[in-house]
C-alpha positions in Angstrom: 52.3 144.0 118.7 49.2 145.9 119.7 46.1 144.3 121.1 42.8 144.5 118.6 40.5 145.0 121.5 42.7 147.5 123.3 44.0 150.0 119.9 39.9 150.1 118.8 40.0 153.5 120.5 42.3 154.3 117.9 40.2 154.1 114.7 42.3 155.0 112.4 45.5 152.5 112.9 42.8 149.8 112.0 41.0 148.6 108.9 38.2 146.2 108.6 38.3 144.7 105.1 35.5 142.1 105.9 33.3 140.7 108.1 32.6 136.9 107.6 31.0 133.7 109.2 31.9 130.7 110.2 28.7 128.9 111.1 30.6 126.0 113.0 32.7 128.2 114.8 36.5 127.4 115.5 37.6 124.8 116.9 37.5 125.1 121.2 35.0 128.5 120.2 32.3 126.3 118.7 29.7 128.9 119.4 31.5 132.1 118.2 30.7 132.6 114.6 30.5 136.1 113.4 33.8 137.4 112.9 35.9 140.3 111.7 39.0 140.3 109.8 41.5 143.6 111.0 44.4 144.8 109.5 47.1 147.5 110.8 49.3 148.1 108.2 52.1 148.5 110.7 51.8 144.8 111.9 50.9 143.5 107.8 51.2 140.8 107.1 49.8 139.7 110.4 45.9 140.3 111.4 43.4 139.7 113.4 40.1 138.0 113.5 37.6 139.1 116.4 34.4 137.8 117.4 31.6 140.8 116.9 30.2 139.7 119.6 32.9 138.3 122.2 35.6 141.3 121.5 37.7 139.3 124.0 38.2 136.1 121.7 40.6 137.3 118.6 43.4 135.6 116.8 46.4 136.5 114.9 46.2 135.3 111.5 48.1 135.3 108.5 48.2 134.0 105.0 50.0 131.3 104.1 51.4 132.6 101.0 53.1 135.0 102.9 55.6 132.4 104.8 55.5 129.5 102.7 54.9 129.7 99.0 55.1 125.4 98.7 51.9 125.2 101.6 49.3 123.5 100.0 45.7 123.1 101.2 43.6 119.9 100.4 40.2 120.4 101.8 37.6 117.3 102.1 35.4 117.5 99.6 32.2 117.7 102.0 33.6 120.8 102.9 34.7 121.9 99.7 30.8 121.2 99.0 29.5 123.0 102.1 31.6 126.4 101.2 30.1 126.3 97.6 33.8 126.3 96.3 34.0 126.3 92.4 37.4 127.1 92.3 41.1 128.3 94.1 39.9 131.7 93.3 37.1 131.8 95.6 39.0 130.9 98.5 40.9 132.8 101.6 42.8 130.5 103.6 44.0 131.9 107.2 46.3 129.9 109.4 46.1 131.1 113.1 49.4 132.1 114.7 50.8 131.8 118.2 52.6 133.9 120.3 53.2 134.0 123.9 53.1 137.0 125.5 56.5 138.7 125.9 57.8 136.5 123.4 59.4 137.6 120.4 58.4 137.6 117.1 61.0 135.1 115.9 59.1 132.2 118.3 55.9 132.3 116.6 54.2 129.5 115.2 51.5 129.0 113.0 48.4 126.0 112.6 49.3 124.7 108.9 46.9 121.6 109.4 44.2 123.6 110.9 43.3 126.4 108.5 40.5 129.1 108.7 39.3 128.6 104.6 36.7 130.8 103.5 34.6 131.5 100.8 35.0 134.9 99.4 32.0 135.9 97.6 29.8 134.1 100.7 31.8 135.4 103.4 31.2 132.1 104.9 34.1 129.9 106.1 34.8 127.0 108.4 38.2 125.9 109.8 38.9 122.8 108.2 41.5 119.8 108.7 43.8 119.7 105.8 43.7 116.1 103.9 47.2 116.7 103.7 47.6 117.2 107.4 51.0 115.1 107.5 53.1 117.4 105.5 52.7 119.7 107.9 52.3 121.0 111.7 50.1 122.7 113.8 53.3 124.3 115.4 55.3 125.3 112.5 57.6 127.8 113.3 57.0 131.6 111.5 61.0 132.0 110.6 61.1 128.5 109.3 58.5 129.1 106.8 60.1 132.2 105.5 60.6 131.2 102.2 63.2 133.7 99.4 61.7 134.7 96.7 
């Protein structure tokens, strides 16, 4: 898998469909909060977030629909309050995912409990701590979740 900060040379493998906030930060970034979203449609449906301003801090992401069509998000209502959620619609939920250098694909894992939610007509977002944390784990395993459709 190729490195964000490394293929930027490379302008046109990469895609930026957004550039969004998350005023909190993540959790263990608490001061990084502008962010972009990239896409390579080589690597979809994997992507990156990147700090605008720290290029070095960037995560693989992914949509949970994408692995696991029973993953259900249940987000306190404070928060639901604070992202000016009316509905599911306005909502993009990002999991982070793991991988070890040198690894494999097949031994990723992704947060399920920790999810990156944000609001999409805002662009805002915070990563939030699922109500629902105890159906699932922050390690979940990528080819687990795989779900047939």
């Amino acid at each position: 898998m190729k490195v964000a900060t490394e293929a930027q040379s490379n302008k046109e493998v990469w895609i930026k469909p957004a550039e969004f906030k998350l005023p909190q930060g993540l959790i263990g970034f608490p001061d990084v909060t502008d962010f972009e979203l990239l896409a390579n449609t080589d690597e979809l449906p994997f992507m990156w977030i990147r700090s605008i301003e720290r290029h070095e801090v960037g995560f693989i992401v992914i949509e949970p629909s994408e692995i696991l069509d029973s993953y259900e998000v249940e987000i306190p209502d404070d928060d639901i309050a604070a992202l000016d959620i009316k509905s599911e619609a306005d909502t993009l939920v990002l999991n982070i995912v793991t991988l070890k250098d040198g690894d494999p694909i097949e031994s990723a894992t992704v947060n399920l409990i920790g999810p990156i939610v944000l609001n999409r007509h805002t662009m805002e977002g915070k990563q939030v701590v699922i109500l629902n944390n105890h159906k699932f784990s922050a390690r979940h395993p990528i080819m687990e979740g795989v779900e047939e459709n």
